[in-house]
Backbone bond lengths (Angstrom), bond angles and torsions (degrees), N, CA, C in turn:
res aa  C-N    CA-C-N  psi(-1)  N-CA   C-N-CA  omega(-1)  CA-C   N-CA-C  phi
1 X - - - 1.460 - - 1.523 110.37 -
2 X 1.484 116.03 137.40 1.342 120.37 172.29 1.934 109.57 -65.02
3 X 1.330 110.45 160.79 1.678 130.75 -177.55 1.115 95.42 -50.66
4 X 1.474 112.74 -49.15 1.409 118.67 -165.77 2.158 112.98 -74.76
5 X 0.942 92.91 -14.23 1.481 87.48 -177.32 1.828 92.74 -105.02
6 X 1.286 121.76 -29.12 1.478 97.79 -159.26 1.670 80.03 -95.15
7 X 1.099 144.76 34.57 1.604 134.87 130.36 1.304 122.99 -61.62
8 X 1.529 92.77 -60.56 1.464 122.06 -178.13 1.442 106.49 -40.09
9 X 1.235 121.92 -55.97 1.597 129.43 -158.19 1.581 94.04 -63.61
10 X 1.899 100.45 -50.83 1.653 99.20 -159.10 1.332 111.22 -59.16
11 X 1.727 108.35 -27.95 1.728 109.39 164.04 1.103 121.73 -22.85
12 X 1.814 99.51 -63.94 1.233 102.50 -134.15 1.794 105.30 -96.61
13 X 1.196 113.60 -6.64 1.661 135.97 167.26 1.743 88.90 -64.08
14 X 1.472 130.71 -70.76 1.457 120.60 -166.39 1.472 101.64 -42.67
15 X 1.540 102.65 -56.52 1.816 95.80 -149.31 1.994 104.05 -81.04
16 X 0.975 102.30 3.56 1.393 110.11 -178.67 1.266 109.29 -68.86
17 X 1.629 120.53 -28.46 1.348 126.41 -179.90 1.262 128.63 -79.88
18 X 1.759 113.16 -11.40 1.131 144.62 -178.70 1.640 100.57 -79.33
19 X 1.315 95.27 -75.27 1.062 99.99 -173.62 2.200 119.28 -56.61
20 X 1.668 94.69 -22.68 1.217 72.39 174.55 2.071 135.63 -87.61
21 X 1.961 94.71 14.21 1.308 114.14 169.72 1.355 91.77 -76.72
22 X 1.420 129.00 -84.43 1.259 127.95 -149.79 1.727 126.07 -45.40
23 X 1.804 87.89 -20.38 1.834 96.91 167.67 1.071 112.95 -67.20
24 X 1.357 109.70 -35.91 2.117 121.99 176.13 1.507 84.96 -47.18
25 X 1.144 114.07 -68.03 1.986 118.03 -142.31 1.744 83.32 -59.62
26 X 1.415 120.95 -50.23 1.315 117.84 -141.95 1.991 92.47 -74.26
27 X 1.025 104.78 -39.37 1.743 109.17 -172.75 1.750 98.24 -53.47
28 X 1.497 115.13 -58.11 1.678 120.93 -160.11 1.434 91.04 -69.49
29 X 1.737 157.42 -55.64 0.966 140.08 113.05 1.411 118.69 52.71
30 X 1.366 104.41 -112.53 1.532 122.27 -176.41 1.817 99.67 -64.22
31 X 1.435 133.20 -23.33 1.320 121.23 -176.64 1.378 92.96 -75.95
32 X 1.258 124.78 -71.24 1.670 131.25 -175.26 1.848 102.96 -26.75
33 X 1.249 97.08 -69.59 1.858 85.44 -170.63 1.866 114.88 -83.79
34 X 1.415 107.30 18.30 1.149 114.35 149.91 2.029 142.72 -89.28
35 X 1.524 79.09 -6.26 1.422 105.75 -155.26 1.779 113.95 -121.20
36 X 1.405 107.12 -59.93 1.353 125.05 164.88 1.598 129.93 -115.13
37 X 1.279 133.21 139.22 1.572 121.20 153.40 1.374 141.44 -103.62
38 X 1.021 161.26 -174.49 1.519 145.70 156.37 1.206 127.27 -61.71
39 X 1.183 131.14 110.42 1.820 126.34 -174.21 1.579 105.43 -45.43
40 X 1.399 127.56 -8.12 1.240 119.71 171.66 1.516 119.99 -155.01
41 X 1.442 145.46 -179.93 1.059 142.99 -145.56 1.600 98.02 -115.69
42 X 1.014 130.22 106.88 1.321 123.46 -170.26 1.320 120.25 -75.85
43 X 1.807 110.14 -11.94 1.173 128.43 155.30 1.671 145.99 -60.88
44 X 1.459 95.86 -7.58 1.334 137.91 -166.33 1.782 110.41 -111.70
45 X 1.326 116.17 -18.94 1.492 119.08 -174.40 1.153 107.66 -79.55
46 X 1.331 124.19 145.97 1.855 126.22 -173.83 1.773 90.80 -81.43
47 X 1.493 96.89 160.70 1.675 103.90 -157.41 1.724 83.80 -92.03
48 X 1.755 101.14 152.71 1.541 98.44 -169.52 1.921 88.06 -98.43
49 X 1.024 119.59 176.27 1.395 142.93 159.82 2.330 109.85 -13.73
50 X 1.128 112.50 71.39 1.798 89.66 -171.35 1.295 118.94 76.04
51 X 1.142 98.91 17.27 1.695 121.36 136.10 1.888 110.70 -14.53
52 X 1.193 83.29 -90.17 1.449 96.69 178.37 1.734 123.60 -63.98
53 X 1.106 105.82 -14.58 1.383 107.00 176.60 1.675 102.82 -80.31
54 X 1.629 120.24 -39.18 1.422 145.72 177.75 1.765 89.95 -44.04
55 X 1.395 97.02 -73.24 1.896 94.09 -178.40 1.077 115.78 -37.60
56 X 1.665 124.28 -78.72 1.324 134.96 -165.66 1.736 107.37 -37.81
57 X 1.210 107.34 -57.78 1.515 115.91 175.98 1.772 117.67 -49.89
58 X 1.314 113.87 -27.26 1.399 104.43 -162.45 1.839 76.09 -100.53
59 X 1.235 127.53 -54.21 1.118 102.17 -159.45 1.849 118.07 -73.66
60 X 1.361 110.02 5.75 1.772 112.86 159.70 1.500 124.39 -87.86
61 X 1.861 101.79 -0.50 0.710 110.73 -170.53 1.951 118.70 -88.17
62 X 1.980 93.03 -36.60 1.194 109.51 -175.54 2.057 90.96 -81.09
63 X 1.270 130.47 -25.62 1.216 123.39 178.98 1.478 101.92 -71.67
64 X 1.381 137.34 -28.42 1.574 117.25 169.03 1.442 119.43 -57.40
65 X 1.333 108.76 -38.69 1.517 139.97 -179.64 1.230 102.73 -42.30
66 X 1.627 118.40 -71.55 1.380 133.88 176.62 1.446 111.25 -54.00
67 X 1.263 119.68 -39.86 1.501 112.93 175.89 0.918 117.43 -59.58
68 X 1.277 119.04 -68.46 1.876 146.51 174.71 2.188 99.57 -16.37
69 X 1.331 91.95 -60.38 1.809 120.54 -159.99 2.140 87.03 -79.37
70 X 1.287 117.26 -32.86 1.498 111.13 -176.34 1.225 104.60 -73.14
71 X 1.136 130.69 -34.77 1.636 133.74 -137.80 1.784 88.89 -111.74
72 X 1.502 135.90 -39.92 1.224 129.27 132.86 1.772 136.57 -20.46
73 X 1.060 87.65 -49.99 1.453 100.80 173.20 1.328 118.91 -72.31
74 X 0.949 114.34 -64.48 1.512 129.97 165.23 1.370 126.85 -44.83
75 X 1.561 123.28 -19.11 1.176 137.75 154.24 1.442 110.12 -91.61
76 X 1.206 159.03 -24.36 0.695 143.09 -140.77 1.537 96.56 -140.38
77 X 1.630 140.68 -10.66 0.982 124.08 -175.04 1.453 109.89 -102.55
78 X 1.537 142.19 12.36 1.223 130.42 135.85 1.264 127.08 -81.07
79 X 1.277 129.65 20.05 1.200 141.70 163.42 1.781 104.31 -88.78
80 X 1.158 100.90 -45.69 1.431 93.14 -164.89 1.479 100.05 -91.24
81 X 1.212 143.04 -37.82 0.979 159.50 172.53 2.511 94.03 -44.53
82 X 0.802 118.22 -33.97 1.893 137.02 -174.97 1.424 59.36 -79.70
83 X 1.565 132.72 -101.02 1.277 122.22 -100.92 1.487 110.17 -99.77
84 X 1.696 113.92 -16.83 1.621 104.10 148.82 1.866 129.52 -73.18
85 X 1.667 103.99 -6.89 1.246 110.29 164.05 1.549 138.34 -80.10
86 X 2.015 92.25 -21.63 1.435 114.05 167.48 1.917 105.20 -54.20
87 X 1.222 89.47 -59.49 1.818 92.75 -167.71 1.014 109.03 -98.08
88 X 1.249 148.85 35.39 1.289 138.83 122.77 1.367 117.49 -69.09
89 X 1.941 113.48 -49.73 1.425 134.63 178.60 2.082 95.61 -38.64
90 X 1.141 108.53 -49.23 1.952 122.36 -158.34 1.390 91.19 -92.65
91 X 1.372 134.47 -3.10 1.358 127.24 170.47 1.738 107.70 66.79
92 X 1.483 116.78 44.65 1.520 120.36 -162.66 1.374 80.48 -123.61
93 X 1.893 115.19 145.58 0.951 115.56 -178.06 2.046 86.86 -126.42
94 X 1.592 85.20 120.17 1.576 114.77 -172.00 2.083 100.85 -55.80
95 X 1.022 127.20 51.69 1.661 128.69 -169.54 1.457 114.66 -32.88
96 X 1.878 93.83 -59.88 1.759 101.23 -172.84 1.697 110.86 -85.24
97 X 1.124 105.74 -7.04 1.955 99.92 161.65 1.115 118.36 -77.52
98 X 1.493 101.50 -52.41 1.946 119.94 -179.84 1.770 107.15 -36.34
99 X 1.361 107.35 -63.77 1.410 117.67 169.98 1.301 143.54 -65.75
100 X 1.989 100.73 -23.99 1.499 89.58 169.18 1.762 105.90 -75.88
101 X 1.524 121.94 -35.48 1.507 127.25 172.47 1.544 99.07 -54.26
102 X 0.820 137.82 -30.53 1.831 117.90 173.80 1.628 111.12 -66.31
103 X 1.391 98.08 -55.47 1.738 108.13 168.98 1.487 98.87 -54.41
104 X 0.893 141.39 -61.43 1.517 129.33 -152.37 1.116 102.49 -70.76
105 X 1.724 132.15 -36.01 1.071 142.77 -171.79 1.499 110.21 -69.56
106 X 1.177 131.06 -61.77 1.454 128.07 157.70 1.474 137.91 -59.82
107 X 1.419 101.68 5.56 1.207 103.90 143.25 1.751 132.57 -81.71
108 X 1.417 87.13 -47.83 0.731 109.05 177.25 1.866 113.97 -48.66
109 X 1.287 111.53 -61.17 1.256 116.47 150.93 1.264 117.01 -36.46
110 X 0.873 160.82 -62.44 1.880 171.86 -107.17 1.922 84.63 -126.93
111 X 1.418 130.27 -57.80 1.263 113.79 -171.46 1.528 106.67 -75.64
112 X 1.464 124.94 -14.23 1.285 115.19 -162.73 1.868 95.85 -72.76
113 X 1.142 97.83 -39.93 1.943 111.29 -145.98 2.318 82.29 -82.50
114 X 0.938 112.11 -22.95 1.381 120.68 166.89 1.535 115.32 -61.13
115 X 1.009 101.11 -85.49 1.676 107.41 165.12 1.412 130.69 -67.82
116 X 1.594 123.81 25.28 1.204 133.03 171.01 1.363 92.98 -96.36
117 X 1.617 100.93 -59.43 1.656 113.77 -168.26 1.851 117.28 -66.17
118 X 1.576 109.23 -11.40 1.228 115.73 167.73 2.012 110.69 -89.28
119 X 1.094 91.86 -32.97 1.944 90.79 170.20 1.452 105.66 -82.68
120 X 1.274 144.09 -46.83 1.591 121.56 165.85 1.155 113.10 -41.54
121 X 1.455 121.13 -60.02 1.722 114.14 -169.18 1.822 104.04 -59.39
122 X 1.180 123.93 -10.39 1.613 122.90 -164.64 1.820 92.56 -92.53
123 X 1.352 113.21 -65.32 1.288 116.55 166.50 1.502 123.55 -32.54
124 X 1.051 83.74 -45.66 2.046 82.40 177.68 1.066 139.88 -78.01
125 X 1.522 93.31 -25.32 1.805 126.46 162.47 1.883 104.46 -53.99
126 X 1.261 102.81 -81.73 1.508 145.49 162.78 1.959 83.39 -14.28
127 X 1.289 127.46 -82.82 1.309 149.12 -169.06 1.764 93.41 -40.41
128 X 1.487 113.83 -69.70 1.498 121.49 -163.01 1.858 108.58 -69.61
129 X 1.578 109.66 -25.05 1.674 89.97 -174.86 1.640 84.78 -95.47
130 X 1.271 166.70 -55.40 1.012 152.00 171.92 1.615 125.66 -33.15
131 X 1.450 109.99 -19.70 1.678 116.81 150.91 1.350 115.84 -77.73
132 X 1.074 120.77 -32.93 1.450 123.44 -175.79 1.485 103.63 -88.44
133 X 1.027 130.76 -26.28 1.471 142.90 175.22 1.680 83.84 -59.22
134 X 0.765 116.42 -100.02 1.700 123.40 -161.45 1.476 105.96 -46.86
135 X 1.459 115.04 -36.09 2.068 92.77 171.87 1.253 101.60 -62.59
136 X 1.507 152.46 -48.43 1.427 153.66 -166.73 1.234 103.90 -61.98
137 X 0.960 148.00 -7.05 1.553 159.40 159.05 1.510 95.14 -53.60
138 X 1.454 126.74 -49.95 1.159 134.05 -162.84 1.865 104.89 -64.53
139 X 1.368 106.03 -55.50 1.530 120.62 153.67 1.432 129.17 -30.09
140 X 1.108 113.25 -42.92 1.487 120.75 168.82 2.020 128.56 -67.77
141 X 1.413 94.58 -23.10 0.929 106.03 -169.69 1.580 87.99 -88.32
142 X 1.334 157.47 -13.78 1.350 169.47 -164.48 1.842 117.24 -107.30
143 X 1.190 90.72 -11.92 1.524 105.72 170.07 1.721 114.11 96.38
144 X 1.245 106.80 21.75 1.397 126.19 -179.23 1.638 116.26 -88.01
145 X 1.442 108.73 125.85 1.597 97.76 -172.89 1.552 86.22 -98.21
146 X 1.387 120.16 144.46 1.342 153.07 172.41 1.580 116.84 -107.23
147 X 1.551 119.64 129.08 1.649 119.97 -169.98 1.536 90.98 -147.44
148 X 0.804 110.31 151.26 1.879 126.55 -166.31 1.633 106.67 -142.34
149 X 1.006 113.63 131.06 0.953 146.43 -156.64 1.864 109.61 11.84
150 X 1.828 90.27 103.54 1.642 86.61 170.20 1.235 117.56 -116.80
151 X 1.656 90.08 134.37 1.625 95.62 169.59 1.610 126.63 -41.32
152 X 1.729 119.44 128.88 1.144 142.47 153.68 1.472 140.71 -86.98
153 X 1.118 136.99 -157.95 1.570 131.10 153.89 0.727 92.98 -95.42
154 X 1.850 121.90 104.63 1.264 122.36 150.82 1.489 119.11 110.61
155 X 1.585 116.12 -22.02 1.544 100.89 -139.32 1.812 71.30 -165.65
156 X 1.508 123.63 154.59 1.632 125.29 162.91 1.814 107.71 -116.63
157 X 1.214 99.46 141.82 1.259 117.92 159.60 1.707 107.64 -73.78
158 X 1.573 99.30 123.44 1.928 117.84 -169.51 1.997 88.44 -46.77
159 X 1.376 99.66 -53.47 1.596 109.48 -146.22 1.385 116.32 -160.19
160 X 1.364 119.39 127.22 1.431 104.03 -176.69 1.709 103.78 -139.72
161 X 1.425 86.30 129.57 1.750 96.91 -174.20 1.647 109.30 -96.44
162 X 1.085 105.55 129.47 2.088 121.93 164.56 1.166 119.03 -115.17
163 X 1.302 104.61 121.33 1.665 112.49 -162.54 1.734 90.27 -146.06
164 X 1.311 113.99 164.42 1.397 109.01 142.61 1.474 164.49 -39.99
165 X 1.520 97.54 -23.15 1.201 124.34 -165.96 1.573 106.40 -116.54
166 X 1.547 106.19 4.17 1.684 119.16 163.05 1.578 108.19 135.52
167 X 1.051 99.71 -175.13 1.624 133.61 179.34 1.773 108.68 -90.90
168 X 1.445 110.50 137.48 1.453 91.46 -173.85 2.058 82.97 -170.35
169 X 1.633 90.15 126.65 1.338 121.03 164.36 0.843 135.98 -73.00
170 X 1.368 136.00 66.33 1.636 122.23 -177.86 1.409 107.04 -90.64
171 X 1.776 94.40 124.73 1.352 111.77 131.88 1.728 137.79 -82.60
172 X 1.176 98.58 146.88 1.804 106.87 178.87 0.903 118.98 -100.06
173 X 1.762 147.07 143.64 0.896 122.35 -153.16 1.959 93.99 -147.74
174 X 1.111 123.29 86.11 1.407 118.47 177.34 1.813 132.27 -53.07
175 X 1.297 126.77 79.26 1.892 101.71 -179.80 1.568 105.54 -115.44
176 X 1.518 108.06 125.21 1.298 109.90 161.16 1.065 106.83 -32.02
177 X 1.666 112.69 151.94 1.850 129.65 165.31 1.613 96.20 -80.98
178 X 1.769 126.22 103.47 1.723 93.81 153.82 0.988 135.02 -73.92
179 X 1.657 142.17 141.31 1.031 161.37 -109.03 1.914 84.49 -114.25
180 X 1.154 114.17 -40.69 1.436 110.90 176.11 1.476 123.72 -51.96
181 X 1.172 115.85 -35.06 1.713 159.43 -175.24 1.727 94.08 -60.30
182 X 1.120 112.54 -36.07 1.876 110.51 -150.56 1.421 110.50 -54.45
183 X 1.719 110.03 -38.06 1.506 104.22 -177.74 1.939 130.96 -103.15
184 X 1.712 82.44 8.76 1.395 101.97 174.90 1.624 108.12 -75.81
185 X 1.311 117.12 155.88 1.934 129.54 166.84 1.052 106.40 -101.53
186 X 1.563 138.54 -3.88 1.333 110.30 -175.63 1.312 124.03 91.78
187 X 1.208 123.82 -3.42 1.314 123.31 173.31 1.713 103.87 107.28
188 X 1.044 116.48 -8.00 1.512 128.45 -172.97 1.197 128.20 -88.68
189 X 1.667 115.36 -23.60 1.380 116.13 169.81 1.090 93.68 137.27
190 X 1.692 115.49 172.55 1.389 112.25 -177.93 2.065 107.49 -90.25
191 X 1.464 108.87 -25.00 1.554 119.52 -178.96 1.623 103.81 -73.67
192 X 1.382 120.23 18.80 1.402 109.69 157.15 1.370 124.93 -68.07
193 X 1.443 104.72 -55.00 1.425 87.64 -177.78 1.589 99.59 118.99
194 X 0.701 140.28 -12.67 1.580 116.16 -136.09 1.841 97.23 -145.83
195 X 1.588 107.45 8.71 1.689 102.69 149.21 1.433 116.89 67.66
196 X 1.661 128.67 -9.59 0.822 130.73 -149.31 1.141 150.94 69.01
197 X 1.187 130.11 21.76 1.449 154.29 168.90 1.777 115.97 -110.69
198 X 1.472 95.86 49.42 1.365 108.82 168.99 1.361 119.30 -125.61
199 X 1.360 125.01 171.70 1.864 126.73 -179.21 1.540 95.05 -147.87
200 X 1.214 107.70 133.53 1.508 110.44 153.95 1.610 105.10 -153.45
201 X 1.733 86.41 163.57 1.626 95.70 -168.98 1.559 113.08 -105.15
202 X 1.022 114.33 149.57 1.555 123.76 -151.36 1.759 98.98 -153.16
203 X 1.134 122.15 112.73 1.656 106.54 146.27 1.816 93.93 76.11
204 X 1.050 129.79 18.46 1.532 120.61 166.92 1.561 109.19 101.71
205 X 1.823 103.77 3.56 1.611 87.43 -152.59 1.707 85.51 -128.64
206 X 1.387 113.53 161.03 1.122 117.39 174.55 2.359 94.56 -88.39
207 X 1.359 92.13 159.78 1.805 87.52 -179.27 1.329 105.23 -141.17
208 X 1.269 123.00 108.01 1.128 144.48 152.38 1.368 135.16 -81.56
209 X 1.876 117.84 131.23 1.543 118.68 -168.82 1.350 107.67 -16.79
210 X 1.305 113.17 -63.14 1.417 109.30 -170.51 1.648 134.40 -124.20
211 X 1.360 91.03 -1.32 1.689 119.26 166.19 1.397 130.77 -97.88
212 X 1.823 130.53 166.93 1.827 98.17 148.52 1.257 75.98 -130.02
213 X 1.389 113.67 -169.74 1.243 122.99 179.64 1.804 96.78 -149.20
214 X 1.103 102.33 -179.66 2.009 122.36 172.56 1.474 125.01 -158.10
215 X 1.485 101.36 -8.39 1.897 105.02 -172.17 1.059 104.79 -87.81
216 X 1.436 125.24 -14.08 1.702 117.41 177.23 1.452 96.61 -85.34
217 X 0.925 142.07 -42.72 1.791 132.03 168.90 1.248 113.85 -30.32
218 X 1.549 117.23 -65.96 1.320 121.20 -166.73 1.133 109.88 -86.76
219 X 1.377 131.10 9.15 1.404 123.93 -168.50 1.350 68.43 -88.47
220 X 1.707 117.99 -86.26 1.497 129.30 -153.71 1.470 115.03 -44.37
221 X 1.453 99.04 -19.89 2.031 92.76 173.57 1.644 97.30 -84.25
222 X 1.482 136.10 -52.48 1.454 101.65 -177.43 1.103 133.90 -86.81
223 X 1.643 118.34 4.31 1.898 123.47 151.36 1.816 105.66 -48.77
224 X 1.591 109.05 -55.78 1.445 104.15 -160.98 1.335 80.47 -69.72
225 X 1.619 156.78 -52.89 1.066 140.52 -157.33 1.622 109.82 -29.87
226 X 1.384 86.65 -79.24 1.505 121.20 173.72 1.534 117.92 -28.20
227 X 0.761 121.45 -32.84 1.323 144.29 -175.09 1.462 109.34 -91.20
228 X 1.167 119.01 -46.73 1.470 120.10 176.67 1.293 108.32 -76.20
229 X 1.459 119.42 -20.91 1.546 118.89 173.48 1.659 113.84 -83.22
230 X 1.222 125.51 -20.76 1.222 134.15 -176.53 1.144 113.89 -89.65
231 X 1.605 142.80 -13.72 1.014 146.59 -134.95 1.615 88.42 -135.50
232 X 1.241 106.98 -41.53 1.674 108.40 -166.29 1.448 110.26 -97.60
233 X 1.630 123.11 -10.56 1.212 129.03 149.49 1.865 122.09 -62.92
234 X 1.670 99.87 -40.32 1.620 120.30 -178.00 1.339 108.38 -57.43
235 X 1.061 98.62 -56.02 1.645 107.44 -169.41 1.640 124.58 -109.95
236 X 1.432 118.72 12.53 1.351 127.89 150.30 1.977 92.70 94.52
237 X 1.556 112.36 -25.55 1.131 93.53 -160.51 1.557 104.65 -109.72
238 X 1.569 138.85 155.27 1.076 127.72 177.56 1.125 122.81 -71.50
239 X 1.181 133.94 120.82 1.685 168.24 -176.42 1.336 119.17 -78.82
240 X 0.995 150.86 74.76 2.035 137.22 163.08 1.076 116.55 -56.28
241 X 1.333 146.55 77.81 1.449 117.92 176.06 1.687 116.09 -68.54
242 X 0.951 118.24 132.72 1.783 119.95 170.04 1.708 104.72 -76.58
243 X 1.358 101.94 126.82 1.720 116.04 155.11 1.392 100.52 -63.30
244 X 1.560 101.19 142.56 1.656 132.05 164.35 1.534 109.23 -131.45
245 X 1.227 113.64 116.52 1.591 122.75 171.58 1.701 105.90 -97.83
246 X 1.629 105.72 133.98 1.363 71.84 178.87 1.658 80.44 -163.38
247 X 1.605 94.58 139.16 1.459 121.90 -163.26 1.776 116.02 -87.69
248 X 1.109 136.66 107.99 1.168 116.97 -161.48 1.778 94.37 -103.27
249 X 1.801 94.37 150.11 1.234 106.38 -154.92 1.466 146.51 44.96
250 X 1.911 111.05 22.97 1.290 117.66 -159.48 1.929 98.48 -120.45
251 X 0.941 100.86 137.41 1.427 93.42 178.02 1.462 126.94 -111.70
252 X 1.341 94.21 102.41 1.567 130.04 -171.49 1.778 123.98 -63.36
253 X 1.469 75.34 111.24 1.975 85.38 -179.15 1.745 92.88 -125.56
254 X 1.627 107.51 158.45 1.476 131.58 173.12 1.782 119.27 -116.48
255 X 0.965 129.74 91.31 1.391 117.40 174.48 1.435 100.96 -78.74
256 X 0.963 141.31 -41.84 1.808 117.02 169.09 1.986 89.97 -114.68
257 X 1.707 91.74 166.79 1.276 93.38 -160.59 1.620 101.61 -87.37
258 X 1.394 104.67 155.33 2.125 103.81 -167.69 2.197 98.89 -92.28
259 X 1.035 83.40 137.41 1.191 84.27 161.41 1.810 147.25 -31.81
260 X 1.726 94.87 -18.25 1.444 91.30 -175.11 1.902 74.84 -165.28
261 X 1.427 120.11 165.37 1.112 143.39 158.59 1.179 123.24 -26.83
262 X 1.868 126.23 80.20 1.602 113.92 178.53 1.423 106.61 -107.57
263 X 1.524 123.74 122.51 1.193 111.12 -174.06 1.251 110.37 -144.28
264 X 1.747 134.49 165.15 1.228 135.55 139.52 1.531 126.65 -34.90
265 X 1.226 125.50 144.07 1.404 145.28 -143.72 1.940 78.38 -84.57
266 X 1.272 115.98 -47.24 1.651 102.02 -171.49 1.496 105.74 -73.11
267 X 1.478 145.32 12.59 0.926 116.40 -145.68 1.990 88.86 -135.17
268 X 1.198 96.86 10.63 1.386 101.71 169.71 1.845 142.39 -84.01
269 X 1.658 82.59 -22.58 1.913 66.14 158.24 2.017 105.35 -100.01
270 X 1.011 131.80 -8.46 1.424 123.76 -175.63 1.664 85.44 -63.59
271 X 1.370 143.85 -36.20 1.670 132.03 -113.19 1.535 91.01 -117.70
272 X 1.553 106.92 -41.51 1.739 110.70 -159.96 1.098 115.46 -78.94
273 X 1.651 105.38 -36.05 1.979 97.60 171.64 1.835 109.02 -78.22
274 X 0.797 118.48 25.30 1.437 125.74 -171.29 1.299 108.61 -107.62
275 X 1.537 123.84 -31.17 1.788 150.85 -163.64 1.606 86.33 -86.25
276 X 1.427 109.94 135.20 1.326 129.42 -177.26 1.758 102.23 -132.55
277 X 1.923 110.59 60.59 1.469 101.61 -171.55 1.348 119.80 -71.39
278 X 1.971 98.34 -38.39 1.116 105.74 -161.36 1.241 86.47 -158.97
279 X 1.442 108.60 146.89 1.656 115.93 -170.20 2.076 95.78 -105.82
280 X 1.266 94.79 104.45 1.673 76.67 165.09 1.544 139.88 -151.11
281 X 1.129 120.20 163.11 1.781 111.87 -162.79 1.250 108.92 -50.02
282 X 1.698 116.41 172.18 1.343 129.63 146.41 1.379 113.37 -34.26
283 X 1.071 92.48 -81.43 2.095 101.39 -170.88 1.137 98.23 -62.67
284 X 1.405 143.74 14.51 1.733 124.30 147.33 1.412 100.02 -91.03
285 X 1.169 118.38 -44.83 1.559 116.67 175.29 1.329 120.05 -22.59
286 X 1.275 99.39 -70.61 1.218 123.06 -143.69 1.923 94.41 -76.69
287 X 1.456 97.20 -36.87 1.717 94.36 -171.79 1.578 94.37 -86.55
288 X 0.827 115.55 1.43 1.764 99.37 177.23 1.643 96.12 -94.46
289 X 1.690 143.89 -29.50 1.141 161.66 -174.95 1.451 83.39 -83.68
290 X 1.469 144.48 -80.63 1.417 109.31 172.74 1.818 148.06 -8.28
291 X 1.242 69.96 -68.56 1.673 97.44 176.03 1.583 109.79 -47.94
292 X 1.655 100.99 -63.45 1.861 107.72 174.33 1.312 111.62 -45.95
293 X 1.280 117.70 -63.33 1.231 119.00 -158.64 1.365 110.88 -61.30
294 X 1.494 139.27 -36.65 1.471 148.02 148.54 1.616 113.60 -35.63
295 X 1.261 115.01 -38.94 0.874 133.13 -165.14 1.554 101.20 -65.20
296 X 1.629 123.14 -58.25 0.957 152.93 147.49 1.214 144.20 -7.76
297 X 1.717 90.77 -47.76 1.530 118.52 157.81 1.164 133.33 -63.87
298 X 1.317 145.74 118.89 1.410 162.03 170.66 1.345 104.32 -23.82
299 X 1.492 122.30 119.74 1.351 152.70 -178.70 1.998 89.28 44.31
300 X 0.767 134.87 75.17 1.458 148.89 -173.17 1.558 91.68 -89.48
301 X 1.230 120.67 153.42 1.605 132.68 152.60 1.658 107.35 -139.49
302 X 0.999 111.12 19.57 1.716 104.97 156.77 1.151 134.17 -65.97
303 X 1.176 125.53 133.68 1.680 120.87 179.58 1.454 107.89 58.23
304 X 1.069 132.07 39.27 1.511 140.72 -166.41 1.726 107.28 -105.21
């Protein structure tokens, strides 16, 4: 082989490895929007507080990234580019490089398709309390104090509403629509209507087109637990908080009734002034809204 071709090759062996991540990204990609969609339009959500400042920042952020990883490259790929050209030129076949780059490479592969499938589930999360963030807006205007994400042992409460009429835990609960799902009812008949993008609870279980589930129950019953224990230790007086499950973009029916509040993300300010958990004063209000808001605060030890 001419200089000029056994460069070429050693090129094209480096960047081959590149390219064979981005086929990872590009395959999980085309499976994801072949397979599932977002229960809602993320294009459609009212912008929260620096919104846009949030963008600008993350995306200078992934451009340092790219620099950082370019300017690496760029130093470092006529080196390697010499030394897969050395042994091709001598007809030596490089064994223990060849193989540790396969190993490195499938890891590499193996963490990509890992941490794709851990940033969708984050995004979607991310997607559903920022919908629910903005229906609770609606709450505020009703005399409801609203707190988003408070620190716990261990674990945050999505959202927690104080009103008069009680204490109340919402959890959020994100699930792609699958695309397989679209012409199913749910178990309901075909004159539903509703295509398959419904949940209802039955028998202890949440029921999905093609799933059921139970960990969002018990999650949201021992947050509000938790919560009712923290609140009624904080403030001397006994506290209930009510669990709220609540499905964003899913349209929520009950054939027997659920134990505590499971609902669609729109259906939360019609539902909460309606809840009669706990009847209670101003000055519990207000000192239980103490308590949160401390609570709230960065490395806080109030009411702890």
């Amino acid at each position: 082989m001419t200089d000029f071709s056994n460069s070429m090759l050693s090129l094209a062996i480096i960047l081959s490895s590149m390219f064979a991540i981005v086929g990872v990204m590009y395959g999980l990609l085309k499976y994801r929007d072949a397979t599932v969609k977002l229960p809602v339009d993320r294009e459609q959500l009212a912008r929260i507080p620096a919104y846009g400042l949030q963008q600008q920042i993350q995306d200078l952020q992934m451009d340092l990234i790219g620099s950082m990883l370019m300017g690496a490259m760029i130093v470092s790929l006529p080196f390697a580019v010499s030394s897969l050209k050395a042994h091709i030129t001598v007809g030596q076949f490089p064994s223990i490089s060849v193989t540790t780059g396969l190993m490195g490479l499938a890891y590499s592969g193996f963490k990509t398709w890992k941490n794709f499938s851990k940033l969708t589930k984050l995004r979607l999360g991310h997607t559903a309390e920022i919908a629910t963030a903005n229906e609770l807006i609606g709450l505020q205007a009703l005399g409801y104090q609203v707190f988003h994400d408070v620190q716990a042992d261990g674990f945050n409460i999505d959202h927690l509403v104080v009103g008069k009429n009680g204490v109340f835990a919402i959890e959020t609960k994100g699930r792609h629509k699958r695309n397989k799902d679209l012409l199913q009812t749910n178990g309901n008949g075909p004159s539903s209507g509703k295509k398959g993008y419904q949940v209802f609870y039955k028998d202890g279980r949440l029921n999905f087109p093609s799933w059921t589930e139970t960990k969002p129950i018990e999650q949201a019953e021992r947050r509000a637990k938790w919560v009712s224990q923290w609140l009624t230790k904080a403030t001397g007086t006994p506290v209930a908080a009510t669990p709220v499950l609540v499905f964003l973009g899913w349209f929520v029916t009950n054939q027997l009734k659920p134990p505590f509040p499971i609902l669609n993300h729109k259906q939360l300010v019609s539902t909460i002034p309606t809840l009669r958990t706990q009847a209670l004063t101003q000055q519990q209000v207000d000192t239980i809204i103490y308590q949160v808001a401390q609570r709230c605060l960065s490395k806080s030890e109030v009411g702890k």
